[in-house]
One Martini backbone bead per residue (centre of mass of N, CA, C, O) as a GRO file, in nm:
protein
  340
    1UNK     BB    1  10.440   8.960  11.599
    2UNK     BB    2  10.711   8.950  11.353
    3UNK     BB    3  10.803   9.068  11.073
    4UNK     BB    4  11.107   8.900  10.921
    5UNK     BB    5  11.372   9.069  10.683
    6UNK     BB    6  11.534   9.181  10.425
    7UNK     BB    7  11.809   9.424  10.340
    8UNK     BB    8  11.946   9.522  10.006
    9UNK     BB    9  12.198   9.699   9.826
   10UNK     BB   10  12.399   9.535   9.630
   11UNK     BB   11  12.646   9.548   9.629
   12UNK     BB   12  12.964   9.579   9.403
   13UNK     BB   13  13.314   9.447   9.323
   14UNK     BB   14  13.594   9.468   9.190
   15UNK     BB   15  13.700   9.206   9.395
   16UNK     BB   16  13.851   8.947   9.580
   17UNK     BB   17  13.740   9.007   9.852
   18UNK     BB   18  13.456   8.944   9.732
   19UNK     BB   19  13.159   8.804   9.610
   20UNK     BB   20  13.090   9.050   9.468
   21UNK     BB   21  13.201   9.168   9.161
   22UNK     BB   22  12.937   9.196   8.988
   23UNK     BB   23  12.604   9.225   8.871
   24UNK     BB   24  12.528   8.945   8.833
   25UNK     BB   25  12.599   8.852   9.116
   26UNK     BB   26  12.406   8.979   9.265
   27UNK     BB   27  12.150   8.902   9.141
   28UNK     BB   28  12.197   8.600   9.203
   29UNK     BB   29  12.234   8.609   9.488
   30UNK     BB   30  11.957   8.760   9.552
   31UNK     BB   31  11.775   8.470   9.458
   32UNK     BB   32  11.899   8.306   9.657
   33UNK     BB   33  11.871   8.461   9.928
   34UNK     BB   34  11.579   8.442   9.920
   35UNK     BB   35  11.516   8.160   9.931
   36UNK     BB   36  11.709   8.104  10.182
   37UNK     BB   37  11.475   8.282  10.362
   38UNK     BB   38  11.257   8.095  10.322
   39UNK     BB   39  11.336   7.867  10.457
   40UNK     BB   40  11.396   7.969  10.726
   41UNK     BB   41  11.127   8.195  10.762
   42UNK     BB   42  11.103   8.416  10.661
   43UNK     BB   43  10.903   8.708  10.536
   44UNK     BB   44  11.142   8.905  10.377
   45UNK     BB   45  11.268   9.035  10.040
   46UNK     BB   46  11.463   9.321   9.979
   47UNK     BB   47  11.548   9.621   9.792
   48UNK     BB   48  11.776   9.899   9.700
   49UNK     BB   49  11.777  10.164   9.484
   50UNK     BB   50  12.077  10.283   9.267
   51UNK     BB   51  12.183  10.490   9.064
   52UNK     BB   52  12.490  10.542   8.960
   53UNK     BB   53  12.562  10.255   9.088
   54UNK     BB   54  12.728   9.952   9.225
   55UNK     BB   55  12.419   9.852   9.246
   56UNK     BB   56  12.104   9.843   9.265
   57UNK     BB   57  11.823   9.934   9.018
   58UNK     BB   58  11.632   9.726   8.865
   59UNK     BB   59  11.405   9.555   9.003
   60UNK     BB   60  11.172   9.412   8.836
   61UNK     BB   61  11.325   9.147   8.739
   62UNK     BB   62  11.437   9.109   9.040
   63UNK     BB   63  11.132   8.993   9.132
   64UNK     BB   64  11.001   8.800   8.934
   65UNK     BB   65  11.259   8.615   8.976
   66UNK     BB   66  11.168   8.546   9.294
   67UNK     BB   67  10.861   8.477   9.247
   68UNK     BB   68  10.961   8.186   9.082
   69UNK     BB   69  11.108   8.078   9.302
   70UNK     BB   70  10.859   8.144   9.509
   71UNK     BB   71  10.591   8.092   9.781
   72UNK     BB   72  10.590   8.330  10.024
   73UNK     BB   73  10.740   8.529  10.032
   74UNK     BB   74  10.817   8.884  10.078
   75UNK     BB   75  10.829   9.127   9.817
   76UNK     BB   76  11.072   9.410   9.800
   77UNK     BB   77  11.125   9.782   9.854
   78UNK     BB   78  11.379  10.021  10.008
   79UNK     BB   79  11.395  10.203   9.775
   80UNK     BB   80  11.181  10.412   9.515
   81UNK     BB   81  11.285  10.641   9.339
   82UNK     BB   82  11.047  10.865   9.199
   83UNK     BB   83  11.222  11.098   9.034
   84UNK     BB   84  11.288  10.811   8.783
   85UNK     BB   85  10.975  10.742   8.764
   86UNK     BB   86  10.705  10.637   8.533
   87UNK     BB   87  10.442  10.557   8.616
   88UNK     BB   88  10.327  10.394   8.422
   89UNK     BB   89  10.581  10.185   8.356
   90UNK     BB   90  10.545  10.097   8.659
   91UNK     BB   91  10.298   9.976   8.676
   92UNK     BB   92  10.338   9.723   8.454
   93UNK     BB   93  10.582   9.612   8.627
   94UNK     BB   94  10.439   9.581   8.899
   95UNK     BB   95  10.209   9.407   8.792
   96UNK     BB   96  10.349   9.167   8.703
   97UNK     BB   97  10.547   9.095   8.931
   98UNK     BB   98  10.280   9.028   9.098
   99UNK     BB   99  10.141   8.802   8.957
  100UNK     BB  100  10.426   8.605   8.947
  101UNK     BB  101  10.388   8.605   9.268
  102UNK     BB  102  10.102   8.613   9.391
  103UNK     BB  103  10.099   8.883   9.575
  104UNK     BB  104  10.392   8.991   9.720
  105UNK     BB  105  10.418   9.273   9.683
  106UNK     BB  106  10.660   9.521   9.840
  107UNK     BB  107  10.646   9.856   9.791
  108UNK     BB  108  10.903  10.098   9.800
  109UNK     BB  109  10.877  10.455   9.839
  110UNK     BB  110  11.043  10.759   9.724
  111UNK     BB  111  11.200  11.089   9.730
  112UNK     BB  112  11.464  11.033   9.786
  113UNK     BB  113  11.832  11.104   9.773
  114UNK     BB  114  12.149  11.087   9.783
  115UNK     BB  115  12.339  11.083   9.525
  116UNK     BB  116  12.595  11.022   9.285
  117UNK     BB  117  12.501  11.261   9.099
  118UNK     BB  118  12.361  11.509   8.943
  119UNK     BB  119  12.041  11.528   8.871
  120UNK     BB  120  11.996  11.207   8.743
  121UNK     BB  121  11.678  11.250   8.646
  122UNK     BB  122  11.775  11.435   8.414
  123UNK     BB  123  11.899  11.143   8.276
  124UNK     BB  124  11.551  11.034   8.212
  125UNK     BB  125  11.368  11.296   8.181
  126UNK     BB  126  11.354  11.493   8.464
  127UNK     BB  127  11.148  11.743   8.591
  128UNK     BB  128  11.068  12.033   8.713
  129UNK     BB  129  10.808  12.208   8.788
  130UNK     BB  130  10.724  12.501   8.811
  131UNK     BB  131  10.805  12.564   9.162
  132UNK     BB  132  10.933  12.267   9.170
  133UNK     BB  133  11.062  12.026   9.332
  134UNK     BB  134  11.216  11.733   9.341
  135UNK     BB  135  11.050  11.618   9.578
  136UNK     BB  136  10.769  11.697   9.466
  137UNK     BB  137  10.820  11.540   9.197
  138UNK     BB  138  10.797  11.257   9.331
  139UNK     BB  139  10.517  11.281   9.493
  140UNK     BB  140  10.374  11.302   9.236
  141UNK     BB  141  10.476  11.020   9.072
  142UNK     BB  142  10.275  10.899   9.351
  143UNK     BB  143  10.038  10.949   9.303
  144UNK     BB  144   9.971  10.878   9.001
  145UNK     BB  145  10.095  10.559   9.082
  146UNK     BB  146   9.807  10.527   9.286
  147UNK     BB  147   9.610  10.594   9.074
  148UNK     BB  148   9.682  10.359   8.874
  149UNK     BB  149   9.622  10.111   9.095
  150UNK     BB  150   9.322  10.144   9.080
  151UNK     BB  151   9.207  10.009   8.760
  152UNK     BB  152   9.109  10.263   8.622
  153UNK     BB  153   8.990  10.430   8.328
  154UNK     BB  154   9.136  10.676   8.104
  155UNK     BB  155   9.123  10.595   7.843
  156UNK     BB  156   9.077  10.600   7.515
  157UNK     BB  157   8.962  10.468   7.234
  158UNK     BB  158   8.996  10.321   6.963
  159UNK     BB  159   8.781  10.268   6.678
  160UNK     BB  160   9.034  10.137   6.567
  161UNK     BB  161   9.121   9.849   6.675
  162UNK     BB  162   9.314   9.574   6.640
  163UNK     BB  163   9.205   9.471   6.932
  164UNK     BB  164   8.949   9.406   7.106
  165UNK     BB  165   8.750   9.643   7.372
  166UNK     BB  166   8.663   9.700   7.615
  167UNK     BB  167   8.431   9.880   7.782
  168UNK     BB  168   8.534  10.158   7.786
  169UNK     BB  169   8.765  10.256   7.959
  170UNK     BB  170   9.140  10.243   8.008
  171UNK     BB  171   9.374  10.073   8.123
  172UNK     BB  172   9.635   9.939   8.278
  173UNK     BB  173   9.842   9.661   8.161
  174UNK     BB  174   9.877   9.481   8.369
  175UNK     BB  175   9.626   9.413   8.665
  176UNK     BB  176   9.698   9.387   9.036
  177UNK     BB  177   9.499   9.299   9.271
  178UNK     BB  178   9.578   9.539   9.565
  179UNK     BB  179   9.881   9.680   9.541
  180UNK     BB  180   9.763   9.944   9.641
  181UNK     BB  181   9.814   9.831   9.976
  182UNK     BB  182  10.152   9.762   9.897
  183UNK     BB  183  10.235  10.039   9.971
  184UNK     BB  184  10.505  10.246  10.043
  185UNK     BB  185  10.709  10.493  10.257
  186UNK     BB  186  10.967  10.665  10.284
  187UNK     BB  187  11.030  10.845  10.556
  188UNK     BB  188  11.208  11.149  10.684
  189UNK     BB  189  10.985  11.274  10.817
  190UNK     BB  190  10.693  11.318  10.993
  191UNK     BB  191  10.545  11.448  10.746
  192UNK     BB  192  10.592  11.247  10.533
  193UNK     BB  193  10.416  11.055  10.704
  194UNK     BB  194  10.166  11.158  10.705
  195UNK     BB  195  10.078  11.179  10.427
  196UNK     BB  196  10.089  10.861  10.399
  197UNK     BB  197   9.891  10.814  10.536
  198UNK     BB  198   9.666  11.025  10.369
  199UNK     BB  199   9.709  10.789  10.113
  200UNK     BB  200   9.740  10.488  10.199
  201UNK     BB  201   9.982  10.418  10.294
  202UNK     BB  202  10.268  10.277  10.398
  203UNK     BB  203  10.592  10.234  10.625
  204UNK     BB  204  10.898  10.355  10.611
  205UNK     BB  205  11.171  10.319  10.843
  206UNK     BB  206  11.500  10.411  10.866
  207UNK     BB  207  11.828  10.494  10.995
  208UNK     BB  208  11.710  10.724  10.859
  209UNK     BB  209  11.649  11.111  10.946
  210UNK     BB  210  11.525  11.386  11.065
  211UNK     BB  211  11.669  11.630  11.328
  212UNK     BB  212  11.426  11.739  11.537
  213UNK     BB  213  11.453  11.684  11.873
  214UNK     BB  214  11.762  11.575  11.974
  215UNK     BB  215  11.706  11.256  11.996
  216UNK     BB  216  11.705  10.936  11.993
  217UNK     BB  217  11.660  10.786  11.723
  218UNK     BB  218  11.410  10.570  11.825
  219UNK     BB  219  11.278  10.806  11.989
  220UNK     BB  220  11.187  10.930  11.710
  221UNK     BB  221  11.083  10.717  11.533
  222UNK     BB  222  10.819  10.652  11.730
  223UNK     BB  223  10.686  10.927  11.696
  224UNK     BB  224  10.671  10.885  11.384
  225UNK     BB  225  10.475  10.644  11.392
  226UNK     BB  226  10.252  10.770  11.563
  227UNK     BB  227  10.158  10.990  11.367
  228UNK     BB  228  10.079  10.823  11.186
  229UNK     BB  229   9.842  10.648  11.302
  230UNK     BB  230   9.677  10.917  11.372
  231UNK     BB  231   9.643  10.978  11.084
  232UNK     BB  232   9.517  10.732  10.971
  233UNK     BB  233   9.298  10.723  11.158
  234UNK     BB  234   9.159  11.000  11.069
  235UNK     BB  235   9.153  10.917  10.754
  236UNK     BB  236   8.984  10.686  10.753
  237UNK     BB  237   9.109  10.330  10.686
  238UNK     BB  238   8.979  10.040  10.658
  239UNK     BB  239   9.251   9.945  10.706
  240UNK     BB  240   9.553   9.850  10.841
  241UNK     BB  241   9.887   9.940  10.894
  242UNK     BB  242  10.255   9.887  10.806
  243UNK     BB  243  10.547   9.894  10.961
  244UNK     BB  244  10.896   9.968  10.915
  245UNK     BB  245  11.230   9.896  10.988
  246UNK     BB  246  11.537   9.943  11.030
  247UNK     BB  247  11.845   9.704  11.056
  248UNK     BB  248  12.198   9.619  11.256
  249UNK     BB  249  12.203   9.313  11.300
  250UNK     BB  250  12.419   9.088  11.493
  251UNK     BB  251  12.525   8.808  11.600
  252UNK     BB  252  12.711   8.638  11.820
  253UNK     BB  253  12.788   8.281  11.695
  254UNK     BB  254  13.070   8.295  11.555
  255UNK     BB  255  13.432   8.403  11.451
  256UNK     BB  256  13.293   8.520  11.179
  257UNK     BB  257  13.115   8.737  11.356
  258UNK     BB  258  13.385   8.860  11.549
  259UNK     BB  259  13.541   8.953  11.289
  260UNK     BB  260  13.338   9.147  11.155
  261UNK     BB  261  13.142   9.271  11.448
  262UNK     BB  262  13.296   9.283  11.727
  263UNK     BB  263  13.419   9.587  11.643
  264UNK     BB  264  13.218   9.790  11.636
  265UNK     BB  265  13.127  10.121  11.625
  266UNK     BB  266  12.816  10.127  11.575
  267UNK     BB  267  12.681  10.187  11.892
  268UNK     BB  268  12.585  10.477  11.782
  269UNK     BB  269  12.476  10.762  11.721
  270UNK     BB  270  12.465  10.985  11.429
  271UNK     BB  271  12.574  11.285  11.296
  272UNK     BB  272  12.426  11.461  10.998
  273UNK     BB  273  12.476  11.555  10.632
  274UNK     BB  274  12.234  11.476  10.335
  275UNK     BB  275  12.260  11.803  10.309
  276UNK     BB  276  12.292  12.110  10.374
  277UNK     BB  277  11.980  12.169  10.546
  278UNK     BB  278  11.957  11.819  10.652
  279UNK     BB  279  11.966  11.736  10.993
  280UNK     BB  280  12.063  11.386  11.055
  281UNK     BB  281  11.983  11.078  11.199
  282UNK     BB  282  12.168  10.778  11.276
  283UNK     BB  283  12.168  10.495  11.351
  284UNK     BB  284  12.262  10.190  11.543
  285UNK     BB  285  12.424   9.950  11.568
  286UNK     BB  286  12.397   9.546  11.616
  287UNK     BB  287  12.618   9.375  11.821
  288UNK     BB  288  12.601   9.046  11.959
  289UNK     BB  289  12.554   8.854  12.216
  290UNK     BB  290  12.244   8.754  12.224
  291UNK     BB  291  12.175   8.821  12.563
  292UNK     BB  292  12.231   9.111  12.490
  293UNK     BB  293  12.064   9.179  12.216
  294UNK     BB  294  11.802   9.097  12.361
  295UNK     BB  295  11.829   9.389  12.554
  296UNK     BB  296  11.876   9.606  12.341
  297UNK     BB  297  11.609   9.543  12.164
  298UNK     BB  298  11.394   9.610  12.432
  299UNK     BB  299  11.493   9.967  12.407
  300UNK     BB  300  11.378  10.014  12.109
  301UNK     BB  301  11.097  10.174  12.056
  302UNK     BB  302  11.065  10.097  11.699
  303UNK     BB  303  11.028   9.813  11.750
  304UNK     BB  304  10.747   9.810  11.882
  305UNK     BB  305  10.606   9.983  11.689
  306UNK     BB  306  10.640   9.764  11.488
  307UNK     BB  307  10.595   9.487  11.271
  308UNK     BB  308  10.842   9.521  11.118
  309UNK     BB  309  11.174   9.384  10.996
  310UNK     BB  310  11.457   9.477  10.883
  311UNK     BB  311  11.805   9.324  10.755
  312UNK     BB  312  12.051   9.437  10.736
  313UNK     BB  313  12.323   9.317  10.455
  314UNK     BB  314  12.596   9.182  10.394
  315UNK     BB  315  12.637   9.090  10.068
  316UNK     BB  316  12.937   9.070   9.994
  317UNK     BB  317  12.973   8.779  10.174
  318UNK     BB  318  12.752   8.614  10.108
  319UNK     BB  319  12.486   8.375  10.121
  320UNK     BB  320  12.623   8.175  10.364
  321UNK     BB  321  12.646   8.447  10.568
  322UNK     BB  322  12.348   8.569  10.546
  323UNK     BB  323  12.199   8.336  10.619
  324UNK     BB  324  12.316   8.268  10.899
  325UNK     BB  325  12.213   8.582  10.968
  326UNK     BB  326  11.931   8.494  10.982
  327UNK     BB  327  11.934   8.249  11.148
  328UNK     BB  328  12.061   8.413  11.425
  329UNK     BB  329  11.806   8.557  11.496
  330UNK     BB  330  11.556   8.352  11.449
  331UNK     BB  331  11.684   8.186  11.672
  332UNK     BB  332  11.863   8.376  11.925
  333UNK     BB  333  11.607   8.623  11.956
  334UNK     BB  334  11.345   8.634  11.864
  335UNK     BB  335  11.192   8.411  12.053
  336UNK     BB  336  11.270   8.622  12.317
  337UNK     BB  337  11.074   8.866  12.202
  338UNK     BB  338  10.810   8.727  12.077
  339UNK     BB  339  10.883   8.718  11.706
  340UNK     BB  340  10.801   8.347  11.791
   0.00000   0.00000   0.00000
């Protein structure tokens, strides 16, 4: 059985062609998609963080908000680029955030991708230390944000405070047990899912990786998990890790259904470059009638290797048609497929 939840970028553009119009539009409709997502059945609603787009940025009002709305569903991100985020700042949202959803949240960080502007993260006012890549400072900042998340006091106590200080060092408020548990890592590469193993994250791979073996894509992918699981069995963590893969999957079971996705052409891996020195490969997207897509998704070997499964939504299309795209998986896929 698998967990199968949903995935938006929160696109949002002033057009009169789309739902999403305004950055408000997206918030509210992405809490809106959350609750029927729980209704129907599924397992998560997740969202992707981009700074200097009109897409979603700052998650943590909008999981908090999602968490008082909801009482089952799983509530995460995928990916919060750590590059541009304070850690001590980042563990008090992330705490406040899981208390108030009651323990549901799953984050997803990483080291970041291509972004909208130059070097984003120096007008939030962090550069790397000398000798250190960016991707390097987000690693070092997903450390400490991990390091925090243990509970641990580390702060000296002023002798003359405000209000009364429980014995010994400080740790920050609010903190929320286990939090620590339900971190994931966006890896794009092999070596980057091995780290994560060993630092006892969660695994989260995306529809694109770094093209290391010129194989397809999703037997990449499947490497790349069995690596992490290798890497987790070694470093001894006593509980089992968790691993999600993200895909764009579409059912096509009417009308509305075959008119924006019948005639998809990314049914193949795509090659490109995310910088210019790493050549990435893309997944393919699956739209088909349920009897092919159930076919097509039993050949995926990454989608067997994973336990949960993400599903890209076009957010843009607004929540009755992107609901209606969860219960067509959930309903006439998932259960041929033995994920229900």
């Amino acid at each position: 059985m698998k967990k199968i939840g949903f995935l938006s970028f929160g696109h949002w553009t002033p057009s009169p062609q789309v739902q999403t119009r305004s950055a408000a539009d997206t918030l509210l409709q992405s809490i809106e998609l959350a609750v029927a997502a729980e209704q129907l059945g599924a397992d998560g609603a997740y969202f992707r963080v981009h700074h200097f787009a009109r897409q979603l940025a700052s998650p943590f009002p909008l999981l908090a908000a999602i968490g008082a709305k909801t009482s089952r569903i799983e509530i995460g991100t995928a990916v919060i680029d750590m590059r541009y985020e304070n850690p001590l700042y980042m563990a008090e949202d992330a705490g406040a955030a899981d208390l108030i959803a009651g323990g549901r949240l799953q984050l997803g960080i990483s080291r970041g991708s291509p972004e909208q502007v130059i070097d984003g993260w120096r007008h939030f006012g962090y550069q790397p230390a000398e000798g250190e890549s960016d991707a390097d400072m987000g690693r070092r900042h997903a450390e400490l944000f991990l390091d925090l998340l243990r509970g641990e006091g580390f702060a000296r106590p002023n002798p003359r405070p405000m209000f009364p200080n429980p014995p010994g060092l400080l740790r920050l408020e609010p903190y929320s047990e286990g939090l620590r548990e339900r971190i994931w890592w966006g890896a794009g590469s092999n070596a980057t899912a091995v780290w994560a193993a060993k630092l006892g994250m969660n695994l989260q791979s995306s529809t694109l990786k770094n093209d290391e073996t010129g194989e397809a894509f999703h037997v990449q992918q499947a490497a790349q998990i069995r690596a992490y699981r290798a890497a987790w069995k070694e470093a001894g963590h006593a509980r089992e890790p968790r691993v999600s893969v993200s895909r764009s999957i579409f059912a096509l079971v009417d009308d509305r259904d075959r008119a924006y996705f019948g005639r998809d052409q990314e049914n193949e891996d795509q090659i490109g470059f995310i910088d210019p020195n790493t050549r990435a490969i893309f997944g393919r997207s699956y739209a088909a009638e349920p009897d092919v897509l159930i076919e097509q998704l039993r050949q995926d070997n990454a989608i067997a290797e994973a336990d949960t499964l993400l599903l890209t939504v076009p957010n843009q299309l607004g929540v009755a048609y992107n609901a209606h795209v969860l219960e067509a998986i959930l309903t006439h896929v998932a259960p041929a497929l033995g994920w229900r």
